[in-house]
Backbone bond lengths (Angstrom), bond angles and torsions (degrees), N, CA, C in turn:
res aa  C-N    CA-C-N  psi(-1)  N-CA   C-N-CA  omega(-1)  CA-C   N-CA-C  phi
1 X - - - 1.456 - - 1.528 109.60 -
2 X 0.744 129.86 143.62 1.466 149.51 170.93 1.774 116.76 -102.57
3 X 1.833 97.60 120.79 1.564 102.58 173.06 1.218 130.72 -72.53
4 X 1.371 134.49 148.41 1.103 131.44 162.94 1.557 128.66 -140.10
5 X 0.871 109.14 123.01 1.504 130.28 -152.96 1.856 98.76 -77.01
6 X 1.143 115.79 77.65 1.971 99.93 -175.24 1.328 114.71 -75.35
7 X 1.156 151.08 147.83 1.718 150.19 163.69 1.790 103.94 -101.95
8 X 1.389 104.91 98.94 1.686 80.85 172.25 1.273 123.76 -130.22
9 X 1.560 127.51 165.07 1.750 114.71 -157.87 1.568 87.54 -123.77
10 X 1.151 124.34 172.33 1.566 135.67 169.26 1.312 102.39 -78.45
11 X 1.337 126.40 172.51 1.143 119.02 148.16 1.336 107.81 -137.42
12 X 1.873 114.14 -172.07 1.824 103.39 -154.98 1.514 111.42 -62.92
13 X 1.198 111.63 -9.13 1.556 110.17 162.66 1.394 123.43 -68.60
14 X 1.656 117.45 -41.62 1.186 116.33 -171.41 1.397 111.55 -86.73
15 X 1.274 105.48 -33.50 1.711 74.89 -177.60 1.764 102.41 -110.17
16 X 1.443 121.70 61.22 1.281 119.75 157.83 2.181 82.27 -110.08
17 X 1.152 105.95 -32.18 2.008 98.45 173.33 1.433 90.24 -84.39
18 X 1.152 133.87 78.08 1.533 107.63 171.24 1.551 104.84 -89.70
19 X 1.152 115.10 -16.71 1.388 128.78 -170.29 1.523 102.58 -64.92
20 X 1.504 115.66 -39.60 1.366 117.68 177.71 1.432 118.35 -59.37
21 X 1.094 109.77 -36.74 1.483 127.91 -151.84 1.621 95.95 -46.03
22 X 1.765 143.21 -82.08 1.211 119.16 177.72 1.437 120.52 -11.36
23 X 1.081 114.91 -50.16 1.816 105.35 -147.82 1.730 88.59 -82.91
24 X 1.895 113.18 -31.82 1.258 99.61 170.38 1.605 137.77 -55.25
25 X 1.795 109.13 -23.30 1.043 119.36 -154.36 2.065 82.62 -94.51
26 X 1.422 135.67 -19.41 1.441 110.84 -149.40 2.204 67.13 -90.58
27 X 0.801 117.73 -25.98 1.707 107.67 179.62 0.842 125.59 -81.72
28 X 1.180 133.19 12.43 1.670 160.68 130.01 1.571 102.02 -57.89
29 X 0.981 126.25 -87.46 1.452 148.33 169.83 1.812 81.42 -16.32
30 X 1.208 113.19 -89.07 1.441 112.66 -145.89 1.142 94.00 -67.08
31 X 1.226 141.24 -28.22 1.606 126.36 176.86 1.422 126.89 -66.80
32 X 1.526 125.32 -35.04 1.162 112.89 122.63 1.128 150.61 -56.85
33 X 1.396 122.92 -20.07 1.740 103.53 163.22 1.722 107.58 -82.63
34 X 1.031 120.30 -7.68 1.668 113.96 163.47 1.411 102.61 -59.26
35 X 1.023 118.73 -64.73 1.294 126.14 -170.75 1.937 126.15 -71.20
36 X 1.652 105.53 19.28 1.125 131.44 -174.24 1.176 122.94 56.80
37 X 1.268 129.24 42.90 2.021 144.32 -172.95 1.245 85.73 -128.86
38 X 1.301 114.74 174.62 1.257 159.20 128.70 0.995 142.81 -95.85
39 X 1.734 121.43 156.77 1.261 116.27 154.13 1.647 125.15 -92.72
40 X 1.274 133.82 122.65 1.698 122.51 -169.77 2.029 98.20 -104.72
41 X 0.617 133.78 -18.79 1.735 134.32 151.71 1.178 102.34 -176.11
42 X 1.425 106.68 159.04 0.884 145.95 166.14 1.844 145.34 -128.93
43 X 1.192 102.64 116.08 1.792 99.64 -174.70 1.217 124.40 -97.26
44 X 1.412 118.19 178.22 1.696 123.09 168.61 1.557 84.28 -112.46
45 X 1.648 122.25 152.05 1.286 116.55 178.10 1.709 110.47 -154.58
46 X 1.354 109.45 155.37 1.142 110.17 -159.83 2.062 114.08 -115.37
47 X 1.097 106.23 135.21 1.718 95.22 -154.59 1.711 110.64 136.09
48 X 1.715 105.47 -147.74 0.680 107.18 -176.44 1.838 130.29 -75.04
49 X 1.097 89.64 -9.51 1.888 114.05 -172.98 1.567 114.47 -129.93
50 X 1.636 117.60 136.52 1.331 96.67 179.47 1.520 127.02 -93.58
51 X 1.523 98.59 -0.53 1.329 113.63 -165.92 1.632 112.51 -140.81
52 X 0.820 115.20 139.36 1.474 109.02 160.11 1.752 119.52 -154.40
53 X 1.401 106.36 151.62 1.240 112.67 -157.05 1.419 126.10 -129.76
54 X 1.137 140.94 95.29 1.757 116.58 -150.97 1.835 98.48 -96.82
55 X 0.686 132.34 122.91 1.839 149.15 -155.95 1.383 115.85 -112.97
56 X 1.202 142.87 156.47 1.679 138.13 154.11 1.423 96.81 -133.15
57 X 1.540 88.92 141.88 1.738 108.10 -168.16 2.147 85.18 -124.26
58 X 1.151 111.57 155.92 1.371 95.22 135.91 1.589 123.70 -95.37
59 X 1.015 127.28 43.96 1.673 97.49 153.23 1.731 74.71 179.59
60 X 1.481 92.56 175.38 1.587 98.18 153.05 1.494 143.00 -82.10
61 X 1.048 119.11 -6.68 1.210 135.88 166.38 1.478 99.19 -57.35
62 X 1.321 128.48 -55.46 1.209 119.32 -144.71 1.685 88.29 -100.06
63 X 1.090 141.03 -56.36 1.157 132.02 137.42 2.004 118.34 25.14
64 X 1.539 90.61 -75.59 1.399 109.82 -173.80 1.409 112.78 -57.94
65 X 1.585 102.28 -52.10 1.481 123.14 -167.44 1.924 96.72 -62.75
66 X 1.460 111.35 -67.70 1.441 89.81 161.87 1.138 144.14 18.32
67 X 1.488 93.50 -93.96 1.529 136.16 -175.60 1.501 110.60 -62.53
68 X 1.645 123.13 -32.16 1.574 119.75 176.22 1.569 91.65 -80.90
69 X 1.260 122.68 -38.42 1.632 115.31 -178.02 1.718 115.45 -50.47
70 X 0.668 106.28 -70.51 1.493 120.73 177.55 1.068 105.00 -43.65
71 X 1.762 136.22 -53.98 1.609 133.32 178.22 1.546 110.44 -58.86
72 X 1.405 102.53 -28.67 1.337 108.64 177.22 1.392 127.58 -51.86
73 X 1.482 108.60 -35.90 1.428 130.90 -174.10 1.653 100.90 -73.79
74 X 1.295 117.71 -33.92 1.570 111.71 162.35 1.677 95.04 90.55
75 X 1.360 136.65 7.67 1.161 157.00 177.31 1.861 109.05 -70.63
76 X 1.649 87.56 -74.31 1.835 95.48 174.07 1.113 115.51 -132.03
77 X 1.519 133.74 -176.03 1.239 138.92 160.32 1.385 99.12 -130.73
78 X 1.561 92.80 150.44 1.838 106.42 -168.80 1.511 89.63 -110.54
79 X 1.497 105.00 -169.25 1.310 152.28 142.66 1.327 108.39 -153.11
80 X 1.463 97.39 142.27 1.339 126.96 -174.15 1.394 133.02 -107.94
81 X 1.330 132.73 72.35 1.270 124.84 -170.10 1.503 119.66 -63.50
82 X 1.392 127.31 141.51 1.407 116.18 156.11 1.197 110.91 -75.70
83 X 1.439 130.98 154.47 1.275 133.59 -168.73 1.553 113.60 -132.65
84 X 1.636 118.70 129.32 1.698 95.84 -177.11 1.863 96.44 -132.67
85 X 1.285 108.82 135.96 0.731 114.58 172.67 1.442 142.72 -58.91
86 X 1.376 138.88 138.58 0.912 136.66 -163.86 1.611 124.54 -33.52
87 X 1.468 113.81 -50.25 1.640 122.65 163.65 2.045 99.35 -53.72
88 X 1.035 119.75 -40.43 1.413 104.55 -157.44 1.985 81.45 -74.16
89 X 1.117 125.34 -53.92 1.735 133.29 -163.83 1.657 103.59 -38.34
90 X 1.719 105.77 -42.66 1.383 94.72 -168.89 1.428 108.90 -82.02
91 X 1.923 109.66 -32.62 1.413 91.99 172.05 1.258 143.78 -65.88
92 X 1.404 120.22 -15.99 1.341 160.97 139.52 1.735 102.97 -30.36
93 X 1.200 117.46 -83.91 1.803 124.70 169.26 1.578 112.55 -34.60
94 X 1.893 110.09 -45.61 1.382 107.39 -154.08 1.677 105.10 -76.48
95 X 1.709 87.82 -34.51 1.678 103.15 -172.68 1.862 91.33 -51.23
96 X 0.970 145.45 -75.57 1.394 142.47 -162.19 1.301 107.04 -22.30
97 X 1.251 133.02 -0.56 1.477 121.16 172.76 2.050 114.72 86.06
């Protein structure tokens, strides 16, 4: 599986429902695990983002598809980091020669 790090903000739709937002987020949750991801935590956050979420998709495709789902809902907008784990960073660093 592959991580992915999402950043996401409400928008004037979402947080005039902000009240919704739990029940939005466990249908998030299950829409990715339909779609064979997860969620591995998740925060409320303060700054530049209101949310952030670190996820496993297998691939990016599904990843992506996600991510148009959810914008779809007109709720939030993400960004999506790919994420590599520390073993992948050094092999990644070491490979540079």
């Amino acid at each position: 599986m592959t991580t992915y790090i999402v950043l996401i903000n409400w928008t004037e739709q979402g947080i005039k429902n902000v009240r919704d937002s739990p029940r939005r987020l466990d249908a998030a949750k299950k829409l990715l695990s339909d779609m064979g991801g997860s969620f591995k935590q998740f925060y409320l956050t303060m700054g530049d983002h209101d949310m952030v979420a670190v996820c496993e998709a297998p691939d990016d495709a599904v990843a992506a598809r996600f991510a148009l789902v959810l914008g779809m809902g007109g709720n939030v907008r993400t960004r999506t980091l790919k994420a590599f784990p520390e073993a992948a960073y050094r092999e990644i660093i070491t490979s540079l020669g």
